[in-house]
C-alpha positions, -999 to +999 in steps of 0.1 A: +000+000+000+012+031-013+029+058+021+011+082+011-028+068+016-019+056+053-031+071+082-029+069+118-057+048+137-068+085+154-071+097+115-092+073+103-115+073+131-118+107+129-134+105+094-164+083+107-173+118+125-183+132+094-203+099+081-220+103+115-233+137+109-243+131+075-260+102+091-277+125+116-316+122+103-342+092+104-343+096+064-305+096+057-296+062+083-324+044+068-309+053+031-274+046+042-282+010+054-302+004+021-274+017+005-247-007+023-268-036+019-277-035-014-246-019-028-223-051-010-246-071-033-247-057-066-212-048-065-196-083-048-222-103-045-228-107-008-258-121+000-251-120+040-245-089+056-241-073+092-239-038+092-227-026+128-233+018+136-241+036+171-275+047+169-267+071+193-239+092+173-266+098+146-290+114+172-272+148+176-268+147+213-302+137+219-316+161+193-330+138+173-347+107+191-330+073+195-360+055+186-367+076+153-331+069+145-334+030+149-365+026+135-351+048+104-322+017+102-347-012+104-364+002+076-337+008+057-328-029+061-360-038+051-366-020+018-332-041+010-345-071+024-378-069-001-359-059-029-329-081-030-321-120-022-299-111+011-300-114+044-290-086+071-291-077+104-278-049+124-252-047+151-255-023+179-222-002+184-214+009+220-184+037+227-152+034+250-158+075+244-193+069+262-200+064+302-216+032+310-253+052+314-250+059+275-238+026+268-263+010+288-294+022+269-277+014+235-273-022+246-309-021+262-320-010+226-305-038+211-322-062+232-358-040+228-353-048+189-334-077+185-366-096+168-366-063+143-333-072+125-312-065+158-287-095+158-260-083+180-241-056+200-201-044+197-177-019+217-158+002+197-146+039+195-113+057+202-090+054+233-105+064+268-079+058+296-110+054+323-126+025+299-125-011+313-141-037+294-146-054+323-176-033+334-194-047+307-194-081+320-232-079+330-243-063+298-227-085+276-246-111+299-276-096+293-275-097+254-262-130+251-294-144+275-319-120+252-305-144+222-276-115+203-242-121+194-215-101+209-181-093+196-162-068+205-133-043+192-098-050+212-065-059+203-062-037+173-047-001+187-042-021+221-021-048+233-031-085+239-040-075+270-076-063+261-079-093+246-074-109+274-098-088+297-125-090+271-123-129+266-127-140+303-147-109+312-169-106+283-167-140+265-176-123+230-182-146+201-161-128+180-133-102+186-128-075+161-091-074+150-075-094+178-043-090+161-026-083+189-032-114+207-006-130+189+022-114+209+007-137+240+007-173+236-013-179+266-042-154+247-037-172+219-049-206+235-077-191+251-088-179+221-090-217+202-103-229+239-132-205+239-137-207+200-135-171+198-133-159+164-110-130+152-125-104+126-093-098+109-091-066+083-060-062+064-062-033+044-073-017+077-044-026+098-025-014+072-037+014+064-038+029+101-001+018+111-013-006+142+009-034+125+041-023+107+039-043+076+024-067+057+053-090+071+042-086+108+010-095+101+015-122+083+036-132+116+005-131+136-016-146+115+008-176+112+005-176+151-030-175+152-026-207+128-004-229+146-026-224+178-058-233+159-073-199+165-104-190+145-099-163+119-119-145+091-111-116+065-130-090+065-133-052+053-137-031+081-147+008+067-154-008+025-164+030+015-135+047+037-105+027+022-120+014-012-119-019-008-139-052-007-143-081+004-131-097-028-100-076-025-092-086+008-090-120-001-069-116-032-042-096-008-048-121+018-034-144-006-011-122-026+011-114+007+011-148+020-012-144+052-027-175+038-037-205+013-063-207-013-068-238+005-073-218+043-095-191+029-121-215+023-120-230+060-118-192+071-147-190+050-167-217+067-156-203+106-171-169+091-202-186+083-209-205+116-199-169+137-225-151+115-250-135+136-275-132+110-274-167+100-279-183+139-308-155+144-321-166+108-327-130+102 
């Protein structure tokens, strides 16, 4: 990847503030998740889809209400639902920027409309030096006993450490990034214990600098391998750095991260982590 198109992590975050407040209104969520759905299927063919957001950064502070905003994203998903052979469902993003009180209701609205397309909840967000994952241990509870999936972002500007915390604290199906873990054997076999999959996003990690090259990733990937930890590819922000998921199977291969051969058995751990498919959304 050319020097010039990467960014920090802080940089690219920083552009999903100006998605968010373009996103601000019932009318322009529910087009952008018609949009994201059907666009991943005319343009790569994806017939399964989870598109994750926090409903409460498109609500203006409270100007706009929460409920308005969901409802504007379940009907988004279905117009795309009706129109196109797919299935969807949306994942509920809470903040490490937020207190718990904000991220409470978030995950409470999750629950309220998980049988509305709701099929699971995240934590993501930039760095807060007060946020534990750990305090989350009876929210993640919660949504796993209402029926959602849980994963959760760590391990991608952090250390294996939060992977760690949020394994034994959180018990997440899936783990967004996880790269990290891979500098921790001990992580890295509580990861294939638990079954936890990692959400692994290549053009992503390279793009924002948390891994220095293509050559350290492939490092920790080839961990991840020979301690029969659960992987998939994935895109991460598609629109943000113009890729797909096509793509990032093609680099996958192209720098060596893996096989032809082990992209179809990441391909088949994806499919049994899907939320949508165990909801049968």
């Amino acid at each position: 990847m050319p020097a010039e198109k990467k960014r920090s992590f802080e940089d690219f975050l920083a552009l999903y503030h100006w998605t968010e407040l373009i996103q601000s209104s019932p009318t322009a969520v529910e087009e952008s998740v018609y949009a994201v759905v059907t666009g991943a299927y005319r343009k790569a063919n994806i017939t399964t889809l989870e598109v994750r957001y926090n409903p409460m950064k498109r609500n203006r502070g409270g100007e706009r209400d929460l409920d308005h905003i969901i409802m504007a994203s379940i009907r988004g998903l279905d117009r795309a639902l009706l129109e196109y052979p797919v299935k969807a469902g949306l994942i509920f993003c809470l903040d490490r920027q937020f207190d718990r009180a904000l991220n409470q209701i978030i995950a409470e609205k999750a629950v309220a409309y998980r049988h509305r397309g709701v099929v699971g909840i995240d934590i993501a967000g930039g760095k807060n030096p007060e946020f534990r994952y750990r305090d989350y241990a009876e929210v993640y509870r919660d949504a796993r006993r209402a029926g959602l999936g849980t994963t959760v972002h760590a391990g991608e500007d952090e250390d294996w450490r939060s992977v760690d915390e949020v394994v034994r604290h959180l018990e997440p199906d899936r783990i967004g990034h996880g790269i990290h873990a891979a500098q921790e054997p001990s992580v890295c076999r509580l990861l294939a214990e638990r079954g936890t999959l990692l959400e692994i996003c290549p053009s992503s990690n390279l793009d924002t600098q948390v891994v220095k090259g293509p050559e350290e990733l492939r490092d920790y990937i080839k961990t991840f391998q020979e301690h029969g930890v659960r992987f998939s590819f994935n895109t991460d922000g598609p629109e943000m750095l113009r890729t797909t998921l096509r793509e990032e199977l093609r680099q996958a291969v192209r720098y060596g991260f893996v096989s032809k051969e082990d992209l179809a058995r990441c391909g088949e751990w994806a499919r049994e982590a899907s939320f949508v498919r165990r909801n049968g959304a």
